[in-house]
SERO-4910 file (N, C-alpha, C, O; in steps of 0.05 Angstrom, whole numbers):
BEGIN
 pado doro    nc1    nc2    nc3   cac1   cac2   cac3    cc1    cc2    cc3    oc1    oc2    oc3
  Unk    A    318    -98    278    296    -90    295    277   -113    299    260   -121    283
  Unk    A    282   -121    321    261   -155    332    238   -144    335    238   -127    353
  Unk    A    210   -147    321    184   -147    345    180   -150    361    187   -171    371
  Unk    A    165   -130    377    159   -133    398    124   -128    408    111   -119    389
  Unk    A    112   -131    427     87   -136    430     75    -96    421     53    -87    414
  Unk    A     90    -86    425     87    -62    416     79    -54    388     67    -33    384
  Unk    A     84    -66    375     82    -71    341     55    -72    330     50    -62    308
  Unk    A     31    -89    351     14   -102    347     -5    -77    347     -4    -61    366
  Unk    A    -28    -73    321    -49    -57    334    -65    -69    352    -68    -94    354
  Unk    A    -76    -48    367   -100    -51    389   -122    -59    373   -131    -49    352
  Unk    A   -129    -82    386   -158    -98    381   -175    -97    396   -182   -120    403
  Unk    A   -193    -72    412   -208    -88    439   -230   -108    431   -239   -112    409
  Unk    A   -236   -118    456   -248   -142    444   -283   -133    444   -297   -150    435
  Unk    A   -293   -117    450   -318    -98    443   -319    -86    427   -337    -70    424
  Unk    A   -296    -92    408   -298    -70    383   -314    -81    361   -324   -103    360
  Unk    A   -314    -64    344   -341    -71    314   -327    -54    288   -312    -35    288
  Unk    A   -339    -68    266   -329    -58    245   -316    -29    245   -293    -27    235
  Unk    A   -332      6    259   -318     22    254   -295     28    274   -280     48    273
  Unk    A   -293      5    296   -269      7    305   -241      1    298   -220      8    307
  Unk    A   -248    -18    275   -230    -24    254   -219    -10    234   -198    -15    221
  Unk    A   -238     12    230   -223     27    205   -237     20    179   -244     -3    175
  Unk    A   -240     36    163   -247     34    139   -228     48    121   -218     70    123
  Unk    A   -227     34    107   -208     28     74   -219     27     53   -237     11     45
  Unk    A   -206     51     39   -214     60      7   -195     49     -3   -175     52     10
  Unk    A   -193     33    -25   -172     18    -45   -186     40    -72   -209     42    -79
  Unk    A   -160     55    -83   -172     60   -108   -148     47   -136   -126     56   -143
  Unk    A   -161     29   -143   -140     13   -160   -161     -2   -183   -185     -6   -179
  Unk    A   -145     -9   -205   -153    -20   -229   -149     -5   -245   -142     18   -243
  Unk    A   -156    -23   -272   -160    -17   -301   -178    -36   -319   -188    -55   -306
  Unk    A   -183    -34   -346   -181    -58   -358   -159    -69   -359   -137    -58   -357
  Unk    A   -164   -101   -360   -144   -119   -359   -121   -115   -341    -99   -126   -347
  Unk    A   -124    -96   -315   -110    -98   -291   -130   -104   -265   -123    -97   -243
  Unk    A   -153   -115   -271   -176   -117   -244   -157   -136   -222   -161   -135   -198
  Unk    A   -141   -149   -232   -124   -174   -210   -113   -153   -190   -115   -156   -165
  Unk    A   -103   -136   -199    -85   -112   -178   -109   -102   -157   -100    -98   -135
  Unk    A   -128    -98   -159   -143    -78   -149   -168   -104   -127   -180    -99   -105
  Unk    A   -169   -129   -143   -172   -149   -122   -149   -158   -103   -150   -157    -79
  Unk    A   -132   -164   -116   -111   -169    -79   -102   -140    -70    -95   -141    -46
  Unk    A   -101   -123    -77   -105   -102    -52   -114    -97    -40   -105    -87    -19
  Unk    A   -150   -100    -46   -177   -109    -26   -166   -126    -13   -153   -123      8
  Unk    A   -170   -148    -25   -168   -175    -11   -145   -175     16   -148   -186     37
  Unk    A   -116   -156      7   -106   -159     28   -113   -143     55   -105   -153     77
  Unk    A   -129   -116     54   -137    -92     66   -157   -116     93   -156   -118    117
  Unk    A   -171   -126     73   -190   -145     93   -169   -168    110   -174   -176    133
  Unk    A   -154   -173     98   -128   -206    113   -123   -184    139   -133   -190    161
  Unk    A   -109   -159    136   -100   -135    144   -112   -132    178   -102   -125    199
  Unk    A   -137   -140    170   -158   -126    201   -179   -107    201   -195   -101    218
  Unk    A   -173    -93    166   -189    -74    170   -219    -84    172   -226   -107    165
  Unk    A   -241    -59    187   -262    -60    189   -285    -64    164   -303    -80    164
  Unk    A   -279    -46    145   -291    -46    127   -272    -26    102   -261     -5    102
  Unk    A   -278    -46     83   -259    -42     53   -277    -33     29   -288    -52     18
  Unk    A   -281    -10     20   -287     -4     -7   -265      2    -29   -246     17    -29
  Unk    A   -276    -16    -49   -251    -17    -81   -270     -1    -98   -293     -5   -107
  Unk    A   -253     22    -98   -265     40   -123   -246     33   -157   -222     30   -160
  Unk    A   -261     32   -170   -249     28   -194   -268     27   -223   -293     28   -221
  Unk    A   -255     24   -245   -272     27   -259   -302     17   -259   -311     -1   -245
  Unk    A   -318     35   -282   -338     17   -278   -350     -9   -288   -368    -23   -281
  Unk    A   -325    -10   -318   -326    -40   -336   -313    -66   -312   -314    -90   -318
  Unk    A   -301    -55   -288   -287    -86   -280   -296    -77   -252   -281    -82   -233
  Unk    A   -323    -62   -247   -329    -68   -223   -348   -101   -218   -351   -113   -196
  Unk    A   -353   -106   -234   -367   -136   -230   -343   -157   -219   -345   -174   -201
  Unk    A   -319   -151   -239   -299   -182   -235   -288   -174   -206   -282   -192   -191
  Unk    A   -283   -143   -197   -268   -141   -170   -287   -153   -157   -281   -172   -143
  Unk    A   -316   -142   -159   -339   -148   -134   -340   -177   -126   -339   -184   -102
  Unk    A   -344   -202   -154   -346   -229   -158   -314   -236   -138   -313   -257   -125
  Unk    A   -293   -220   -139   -271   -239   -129   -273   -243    -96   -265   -263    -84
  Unk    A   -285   -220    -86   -280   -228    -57   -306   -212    -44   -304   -188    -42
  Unk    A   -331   -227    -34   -347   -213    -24   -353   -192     -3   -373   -178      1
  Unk    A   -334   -194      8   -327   -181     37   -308   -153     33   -294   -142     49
  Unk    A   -316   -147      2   -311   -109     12   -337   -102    -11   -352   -120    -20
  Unk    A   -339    -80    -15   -351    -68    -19   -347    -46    -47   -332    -28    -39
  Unk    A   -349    -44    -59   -343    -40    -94   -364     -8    -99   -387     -1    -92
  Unk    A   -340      2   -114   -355     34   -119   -338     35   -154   -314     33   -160
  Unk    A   -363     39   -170   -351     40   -201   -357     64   -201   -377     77   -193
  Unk    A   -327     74   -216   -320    100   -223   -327    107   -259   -329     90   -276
  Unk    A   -330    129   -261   -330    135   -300   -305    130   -310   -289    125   -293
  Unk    A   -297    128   -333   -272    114   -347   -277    118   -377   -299    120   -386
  Unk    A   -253    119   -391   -250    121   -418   -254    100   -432   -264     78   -427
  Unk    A   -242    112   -454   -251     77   -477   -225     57   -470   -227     33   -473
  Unk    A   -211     65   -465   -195     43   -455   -197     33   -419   -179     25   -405
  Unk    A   -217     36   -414   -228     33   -387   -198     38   -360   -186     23   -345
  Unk    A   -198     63   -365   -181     85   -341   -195    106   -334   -212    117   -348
  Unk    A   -189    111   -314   -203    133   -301   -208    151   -311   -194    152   -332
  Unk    A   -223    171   -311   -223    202   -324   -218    222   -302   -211    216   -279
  Unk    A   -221    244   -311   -214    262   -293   -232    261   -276   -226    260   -253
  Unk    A   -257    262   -285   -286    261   -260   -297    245   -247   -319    249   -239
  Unk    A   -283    223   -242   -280    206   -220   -273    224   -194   -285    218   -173
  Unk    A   -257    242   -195   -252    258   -161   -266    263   -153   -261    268   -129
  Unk    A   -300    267   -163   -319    275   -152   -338    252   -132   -348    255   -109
  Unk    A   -338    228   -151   -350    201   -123   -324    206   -116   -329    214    -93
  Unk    A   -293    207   -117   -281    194   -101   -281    220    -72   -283    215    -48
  Unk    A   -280    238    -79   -285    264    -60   -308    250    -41   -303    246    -17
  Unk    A   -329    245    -53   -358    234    -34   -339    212    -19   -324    219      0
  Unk    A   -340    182    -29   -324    163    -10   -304    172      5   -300    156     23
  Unk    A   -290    188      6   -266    196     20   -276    205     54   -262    205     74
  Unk    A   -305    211     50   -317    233     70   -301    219     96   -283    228    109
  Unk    A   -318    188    100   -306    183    123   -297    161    129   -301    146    148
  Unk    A   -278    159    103   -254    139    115   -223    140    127   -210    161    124
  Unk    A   -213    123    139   -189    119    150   -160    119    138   -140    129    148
  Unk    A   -160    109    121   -133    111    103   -157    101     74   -180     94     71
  Unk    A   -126    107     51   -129    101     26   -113     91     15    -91    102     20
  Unk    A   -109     70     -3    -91     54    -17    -93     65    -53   -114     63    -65
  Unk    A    -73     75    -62    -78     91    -87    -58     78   -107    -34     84   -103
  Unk    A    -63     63   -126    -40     63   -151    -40     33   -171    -37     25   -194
  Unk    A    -45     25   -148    -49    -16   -166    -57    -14   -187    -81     -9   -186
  Unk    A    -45    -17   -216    -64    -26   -242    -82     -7   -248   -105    -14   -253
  Unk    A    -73     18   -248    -89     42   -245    -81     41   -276   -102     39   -289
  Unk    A    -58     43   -294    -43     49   -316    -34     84   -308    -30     96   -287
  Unk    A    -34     90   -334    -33    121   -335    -33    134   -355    -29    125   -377
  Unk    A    -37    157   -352    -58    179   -367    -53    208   -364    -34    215   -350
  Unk    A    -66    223   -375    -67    251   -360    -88    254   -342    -86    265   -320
  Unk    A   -112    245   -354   -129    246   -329   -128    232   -304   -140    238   -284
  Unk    A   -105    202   -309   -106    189   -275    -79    216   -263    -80    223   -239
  Unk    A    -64    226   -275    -43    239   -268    -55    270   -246    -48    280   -225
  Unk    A    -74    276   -263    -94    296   -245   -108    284   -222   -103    296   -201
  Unk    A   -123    265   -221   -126    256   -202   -112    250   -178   -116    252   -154
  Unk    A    -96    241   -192    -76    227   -165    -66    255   -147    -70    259   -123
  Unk    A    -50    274   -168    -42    291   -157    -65    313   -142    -61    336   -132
  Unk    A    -79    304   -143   -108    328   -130   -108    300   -101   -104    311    -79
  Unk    A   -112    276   -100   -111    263    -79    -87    268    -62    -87    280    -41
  Unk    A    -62    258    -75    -41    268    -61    -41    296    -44    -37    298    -19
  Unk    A    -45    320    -64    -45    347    -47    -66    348    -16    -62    353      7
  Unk    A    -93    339    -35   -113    345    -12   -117    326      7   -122    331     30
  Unk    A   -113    300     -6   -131    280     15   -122    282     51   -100    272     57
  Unk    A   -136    291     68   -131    290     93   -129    265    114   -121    265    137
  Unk    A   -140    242     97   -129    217    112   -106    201    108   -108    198     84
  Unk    A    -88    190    115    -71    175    100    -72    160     82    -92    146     78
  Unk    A    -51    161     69    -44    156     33    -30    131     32    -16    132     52
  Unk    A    -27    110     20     -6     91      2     -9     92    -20    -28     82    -31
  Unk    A     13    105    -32     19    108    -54     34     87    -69     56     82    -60
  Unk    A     26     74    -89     36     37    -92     32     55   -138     17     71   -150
  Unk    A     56     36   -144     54     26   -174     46     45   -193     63     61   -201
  Unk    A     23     47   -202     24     79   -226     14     95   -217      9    112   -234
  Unk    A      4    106   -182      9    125   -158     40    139   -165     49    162   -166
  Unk    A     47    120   -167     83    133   -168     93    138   -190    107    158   -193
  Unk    A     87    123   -207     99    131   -236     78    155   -242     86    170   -260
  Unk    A     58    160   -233     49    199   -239     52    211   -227     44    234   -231
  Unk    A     63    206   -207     71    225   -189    115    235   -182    129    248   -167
  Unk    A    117    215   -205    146    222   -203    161    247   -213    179    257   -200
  Unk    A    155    255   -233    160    279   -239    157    305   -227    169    327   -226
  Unk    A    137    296   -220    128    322   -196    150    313   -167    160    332   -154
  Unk    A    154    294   -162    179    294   -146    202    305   -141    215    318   -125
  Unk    A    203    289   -174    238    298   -183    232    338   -187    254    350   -186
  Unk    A    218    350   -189    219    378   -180    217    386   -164    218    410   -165
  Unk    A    213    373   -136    204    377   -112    174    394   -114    173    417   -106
  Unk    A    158    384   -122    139    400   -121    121    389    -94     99    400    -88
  Unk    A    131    371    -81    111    362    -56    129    372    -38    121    364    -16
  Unk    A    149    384    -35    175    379    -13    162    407      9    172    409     31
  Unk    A    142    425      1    130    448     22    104    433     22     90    431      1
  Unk    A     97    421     44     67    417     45     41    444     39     48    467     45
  Unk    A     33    443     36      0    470     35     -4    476     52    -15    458     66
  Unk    A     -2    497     62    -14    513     87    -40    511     85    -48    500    105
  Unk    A    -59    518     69    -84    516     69   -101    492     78   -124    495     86
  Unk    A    -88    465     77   -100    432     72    -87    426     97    -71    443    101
  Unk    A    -88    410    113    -77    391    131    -81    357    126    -95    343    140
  Unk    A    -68    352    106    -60    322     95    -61    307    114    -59    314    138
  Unk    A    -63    281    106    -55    263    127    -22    249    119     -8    256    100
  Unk    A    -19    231    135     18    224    122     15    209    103     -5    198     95
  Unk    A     34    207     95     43    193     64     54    177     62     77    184     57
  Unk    A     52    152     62     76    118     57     79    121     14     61    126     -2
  Unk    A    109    116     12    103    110    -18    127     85    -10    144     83      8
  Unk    A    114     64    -39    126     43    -24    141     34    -58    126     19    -70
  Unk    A    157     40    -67    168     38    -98    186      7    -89    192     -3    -68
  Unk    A    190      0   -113    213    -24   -119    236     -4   -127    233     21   -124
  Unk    A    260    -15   -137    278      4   -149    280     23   -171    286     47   -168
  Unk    A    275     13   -189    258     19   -210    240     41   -213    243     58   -231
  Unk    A    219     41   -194    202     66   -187    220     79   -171    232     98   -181
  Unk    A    224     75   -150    243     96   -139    268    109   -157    271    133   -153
  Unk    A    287     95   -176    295    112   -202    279    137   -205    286    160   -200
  Unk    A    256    128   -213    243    153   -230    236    172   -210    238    195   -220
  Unk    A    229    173   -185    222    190   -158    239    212   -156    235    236   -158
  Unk    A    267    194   -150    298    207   -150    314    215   -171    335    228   -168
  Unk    A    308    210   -186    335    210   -206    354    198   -206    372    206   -221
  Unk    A    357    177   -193    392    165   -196    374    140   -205    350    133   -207
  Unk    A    405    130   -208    406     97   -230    393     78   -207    387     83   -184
  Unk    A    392     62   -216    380     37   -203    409     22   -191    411      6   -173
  Unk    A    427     31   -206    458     14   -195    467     34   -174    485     24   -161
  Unk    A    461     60   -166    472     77   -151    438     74   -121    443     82    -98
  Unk    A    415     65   -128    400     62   -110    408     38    -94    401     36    -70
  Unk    A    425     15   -108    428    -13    -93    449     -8    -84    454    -25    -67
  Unk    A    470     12    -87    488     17    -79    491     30    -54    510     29    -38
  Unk    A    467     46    -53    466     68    -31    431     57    -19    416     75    -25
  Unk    A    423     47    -12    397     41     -6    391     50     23    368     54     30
  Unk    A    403     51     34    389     58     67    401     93     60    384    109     66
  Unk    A    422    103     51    423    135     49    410    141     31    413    165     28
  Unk    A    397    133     16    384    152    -12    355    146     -3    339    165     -6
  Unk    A    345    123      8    326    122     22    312    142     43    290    151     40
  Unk    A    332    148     69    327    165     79    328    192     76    312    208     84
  Unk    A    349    196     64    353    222     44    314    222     41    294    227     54
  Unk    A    317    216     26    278    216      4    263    234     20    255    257     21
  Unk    A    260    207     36    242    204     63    234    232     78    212    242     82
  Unk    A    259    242     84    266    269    101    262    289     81    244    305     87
  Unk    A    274    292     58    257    312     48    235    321     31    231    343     22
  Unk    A    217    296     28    198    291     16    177    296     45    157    311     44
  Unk    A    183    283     67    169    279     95    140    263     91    116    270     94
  Unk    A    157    234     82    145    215     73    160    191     95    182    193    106
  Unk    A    138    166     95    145    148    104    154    136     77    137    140     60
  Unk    A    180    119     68    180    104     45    192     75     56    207     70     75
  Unk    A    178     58     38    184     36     31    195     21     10    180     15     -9
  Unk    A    221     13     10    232     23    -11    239    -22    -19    256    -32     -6
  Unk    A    230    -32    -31    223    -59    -32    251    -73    -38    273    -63    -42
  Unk    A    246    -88    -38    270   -114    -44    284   -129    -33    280   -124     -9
  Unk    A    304   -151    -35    313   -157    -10    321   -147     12    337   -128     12
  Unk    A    313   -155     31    319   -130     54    301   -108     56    314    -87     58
  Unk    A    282   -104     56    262    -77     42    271    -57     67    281    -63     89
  Unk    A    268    -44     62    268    -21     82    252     -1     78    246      9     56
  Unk    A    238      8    115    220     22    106    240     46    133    255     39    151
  Unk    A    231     71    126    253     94    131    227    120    137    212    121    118
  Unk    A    222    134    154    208    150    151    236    190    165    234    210    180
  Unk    A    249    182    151    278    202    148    296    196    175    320    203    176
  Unk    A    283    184    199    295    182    228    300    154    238    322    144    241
  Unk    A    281    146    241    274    114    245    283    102    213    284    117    194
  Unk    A    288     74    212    290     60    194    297     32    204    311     24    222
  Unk    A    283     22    187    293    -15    188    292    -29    172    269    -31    162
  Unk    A    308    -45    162    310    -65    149    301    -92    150    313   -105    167
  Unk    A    282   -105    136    270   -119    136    280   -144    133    293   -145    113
  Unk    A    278   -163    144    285   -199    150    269   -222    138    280   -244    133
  Unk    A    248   -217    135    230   -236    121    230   -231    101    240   -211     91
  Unk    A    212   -255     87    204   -257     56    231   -271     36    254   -269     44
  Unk    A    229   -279     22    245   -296      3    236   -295    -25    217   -281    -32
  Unk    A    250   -309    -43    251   -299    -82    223   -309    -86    210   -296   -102
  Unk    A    211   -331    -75    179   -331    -88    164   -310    -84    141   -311    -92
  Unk    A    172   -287    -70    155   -267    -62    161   -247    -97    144   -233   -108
  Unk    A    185   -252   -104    197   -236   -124    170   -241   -163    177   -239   -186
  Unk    A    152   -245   -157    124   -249   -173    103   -222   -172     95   -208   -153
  Unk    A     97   -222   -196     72   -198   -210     53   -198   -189     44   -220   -185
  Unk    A     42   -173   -171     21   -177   -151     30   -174   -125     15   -161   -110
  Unk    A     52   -184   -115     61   -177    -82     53   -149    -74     39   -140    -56
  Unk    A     65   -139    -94     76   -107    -84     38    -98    -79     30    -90    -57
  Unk    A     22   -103   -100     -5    -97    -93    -17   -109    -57    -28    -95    -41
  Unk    A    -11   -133    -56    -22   -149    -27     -4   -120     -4    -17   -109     14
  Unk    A     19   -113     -7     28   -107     17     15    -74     13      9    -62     33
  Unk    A     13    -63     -8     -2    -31     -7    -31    -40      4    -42    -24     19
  Unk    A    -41    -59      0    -81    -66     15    -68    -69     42    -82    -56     57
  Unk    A    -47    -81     56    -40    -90     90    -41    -69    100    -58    -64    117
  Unk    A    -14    -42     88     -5    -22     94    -33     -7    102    -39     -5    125
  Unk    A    -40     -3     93    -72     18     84    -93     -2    113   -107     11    129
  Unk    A    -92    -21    113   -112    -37    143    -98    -27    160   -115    -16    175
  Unk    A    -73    -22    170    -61    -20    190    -58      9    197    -55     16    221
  Unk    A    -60     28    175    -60     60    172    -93     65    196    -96     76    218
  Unk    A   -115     48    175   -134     51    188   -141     42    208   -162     51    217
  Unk    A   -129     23    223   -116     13    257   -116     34    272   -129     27    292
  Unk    A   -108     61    277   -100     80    281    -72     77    279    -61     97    288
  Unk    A    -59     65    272    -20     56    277    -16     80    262    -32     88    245
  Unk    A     12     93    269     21    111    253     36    103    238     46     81    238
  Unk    A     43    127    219     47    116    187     73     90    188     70     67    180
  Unk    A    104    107    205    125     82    197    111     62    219    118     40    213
  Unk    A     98     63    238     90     33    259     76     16    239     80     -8    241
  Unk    A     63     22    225     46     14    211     56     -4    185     51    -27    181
  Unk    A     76     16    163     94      4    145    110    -21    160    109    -44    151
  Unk    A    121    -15    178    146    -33    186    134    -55    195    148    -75    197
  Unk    A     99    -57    204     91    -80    210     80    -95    189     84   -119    187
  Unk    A     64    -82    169     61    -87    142     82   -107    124     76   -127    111
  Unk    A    106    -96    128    127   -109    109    141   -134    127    154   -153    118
  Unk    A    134   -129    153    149   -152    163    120   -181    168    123   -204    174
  Unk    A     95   -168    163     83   -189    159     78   -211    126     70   -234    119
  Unk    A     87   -189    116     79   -187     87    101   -217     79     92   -236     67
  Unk    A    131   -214     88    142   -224     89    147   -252     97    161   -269     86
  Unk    A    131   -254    120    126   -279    134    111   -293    126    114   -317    130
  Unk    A     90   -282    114     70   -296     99     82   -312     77     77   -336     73
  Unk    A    103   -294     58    111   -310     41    132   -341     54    136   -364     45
  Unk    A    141   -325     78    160   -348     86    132   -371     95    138   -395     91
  Unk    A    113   -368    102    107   -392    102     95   -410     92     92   -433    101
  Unk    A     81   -393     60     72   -398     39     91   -420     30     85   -443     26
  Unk    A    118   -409     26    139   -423     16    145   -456     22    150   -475      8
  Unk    A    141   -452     48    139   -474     77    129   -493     58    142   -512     49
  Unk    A    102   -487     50     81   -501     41     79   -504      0     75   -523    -15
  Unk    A     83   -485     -3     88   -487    -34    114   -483    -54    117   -477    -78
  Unk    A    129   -490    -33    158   -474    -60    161   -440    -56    144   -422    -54
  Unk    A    197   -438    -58    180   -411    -72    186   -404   -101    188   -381   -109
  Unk    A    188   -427   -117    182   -418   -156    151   -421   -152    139   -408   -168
  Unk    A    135   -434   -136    112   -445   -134     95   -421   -125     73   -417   -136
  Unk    A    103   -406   -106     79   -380    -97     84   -360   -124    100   -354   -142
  Unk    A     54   -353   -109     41   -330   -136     27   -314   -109     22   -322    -86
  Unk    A     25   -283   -122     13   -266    -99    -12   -274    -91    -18   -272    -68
  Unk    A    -31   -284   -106    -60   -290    -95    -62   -313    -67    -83   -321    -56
  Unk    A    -25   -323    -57    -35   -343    -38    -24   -324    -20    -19   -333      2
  Unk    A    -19   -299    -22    -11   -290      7    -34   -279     23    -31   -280     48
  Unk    A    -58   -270     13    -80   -257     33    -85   -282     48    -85   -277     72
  Unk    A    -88   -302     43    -84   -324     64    -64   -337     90    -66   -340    114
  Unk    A    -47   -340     74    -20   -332     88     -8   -312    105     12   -312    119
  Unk    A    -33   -287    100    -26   -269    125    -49   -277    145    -47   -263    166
  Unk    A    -64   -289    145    -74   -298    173    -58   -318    183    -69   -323    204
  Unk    A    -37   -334    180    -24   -346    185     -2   -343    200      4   -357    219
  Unk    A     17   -316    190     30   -301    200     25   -287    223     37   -288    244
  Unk    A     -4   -267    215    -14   -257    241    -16   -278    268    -11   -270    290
  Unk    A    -22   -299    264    -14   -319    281     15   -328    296     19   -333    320
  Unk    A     30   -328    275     50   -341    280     74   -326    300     91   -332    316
  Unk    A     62   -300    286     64   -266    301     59   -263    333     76   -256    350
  Unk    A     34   -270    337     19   -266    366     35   -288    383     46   -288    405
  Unk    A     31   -308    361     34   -336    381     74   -328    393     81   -331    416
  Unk    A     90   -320    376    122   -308    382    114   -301    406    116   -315    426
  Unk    A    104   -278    407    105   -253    432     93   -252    448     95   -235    466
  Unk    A     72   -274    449     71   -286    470     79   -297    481     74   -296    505
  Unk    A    101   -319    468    123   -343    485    149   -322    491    163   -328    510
  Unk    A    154   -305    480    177   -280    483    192   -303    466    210   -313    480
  Unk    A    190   -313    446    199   -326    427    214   -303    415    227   -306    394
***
């Protein structure tokens, strides 16, 4: 599936921050604040208008200090600085009027992030990316199908979950040797009866929303480092709040995400890239992007 100028969100050129979208990142822990900065960090590379990182309240200083250009909301947290259950209540407030949400980076897990998540998942009415220990608490409840009837009562917004193999194991139930085996059918399988957009990572990533699907072309093994998977749930989540819909949105996400590394690589190796050089690297891409489809390159 080649890009095409269709791919691209709408930018008008009179627009202002809330035409951009605003982005809730809810990610961190102790000694996981790196996750919950490049998922900001990437939400902003992304386009979005305006980015708030909710997260604890012990590592709201080091997220705030890493990148000035979003906006930082410290949540209550345990003694091992994770969420508690009564965090849903600011996060209920911030939710009022934003555009998408990015949920899971370096969150760890718990019983109380496990309640949370699953009260966001059910209710939240804007769109979701579900990234990293988003998924690992929310897998069990999968593997029972307990999301497979949406709520009559709630009208959700759509759902991207974007697992490596590994996570996706635990989602599904099958081996990790029977997911590489079967990756575009067990993928869409998911997808369709979950009625989820997924992104399912690795070489070749594919993102599948049960009908549509494509396999992804970019990116290379330096991308294969601690942190990617966070940069492309902050892109996913800018582009949700673009207005793009959920798979337009994934499939542009991963194929930028990608390019960035390819040209990170260009420039540093790829044993040499680490995820903190891709929020850069996707303005680069986004370039490299425009500048294609415009030459019908």
């Amino acid at each position: 599936m080649k890009p095409d100028a269709s791919w691209l969100p709408v930018r008008p050129a009179d627009g202002h921050k809330g035409t951009f979208g605003r982005v809730l990142v809810i990610a961190g822990s102790r000694g996981m604040s790196g996750a919950a900065c490049l998922c900001g960090k990437a939400a902003l590379r992304g386009g979005a208008g305006l980015v708030y990182l909710a997260c604890p309240v012990s590592i709201q200083a080091i997220v705030a200090g890493y990148e000035p250009g979003y906006l930082t909301i410290g949540l209550p947290e345990d003694s091992e600085g994770r969420l508690v259950e009564s965090a849903r209540i600011p996060l209920e407030t911030a939710l009022a009027d934003k555009n998408a949400v990015a949920l899971g980076p370096g969150l760890g897990q718990s019983s109380a992030i496990r309640a949370v998540v699953r009260r966001l998942y059910r209710e939240a009415t804007v769109p979701l990316v579900l990234d990293a220990d988003g998924l690992n608490e929310l897998a069990e409840d999968f593997r029972n199908m307990l999301f497979s009837e949406p709520s009559s009562e709630i009208k959700v917004g759509p759902r991207i979950l974007t697992p490596h193999p590994g996570e996706f194991s635990r989602l599904c139930g099958r081996s990790i040797r029977e997911i590489e085996a079967r990756r575009e059918t067990l993928a869409r399988e998911f997808a369709l009866r979950h009625q989820v957009t997924l992104v399912l990572k690795g070489p070749g990533t594919i993102v599948t929303d049960g009908e549509r699907l494509m396999v992804n072309a970019t990116g290379n093994s330096g991308m294969a480092t601690g942190g990617t998977g966070d940069v492309l749930t902050g892109l996913i989540a800018a582009l949700l709040a673009q207005n793009m819909g959920s798979f337009e949105a994934a499939r542009l996400a991963v194929h930028l995400h990608g390019l960035a590394g390819d040209i990170a690589a260009e420039d540093l190796s790829e044993p040499g890239l680490i995820a903190s050089d891709l929020p850069l690297y996707i303005s680069r891409a986004w370039r490299r992007m425009q500048t294609a489809l415009r030459s019908g390159s």
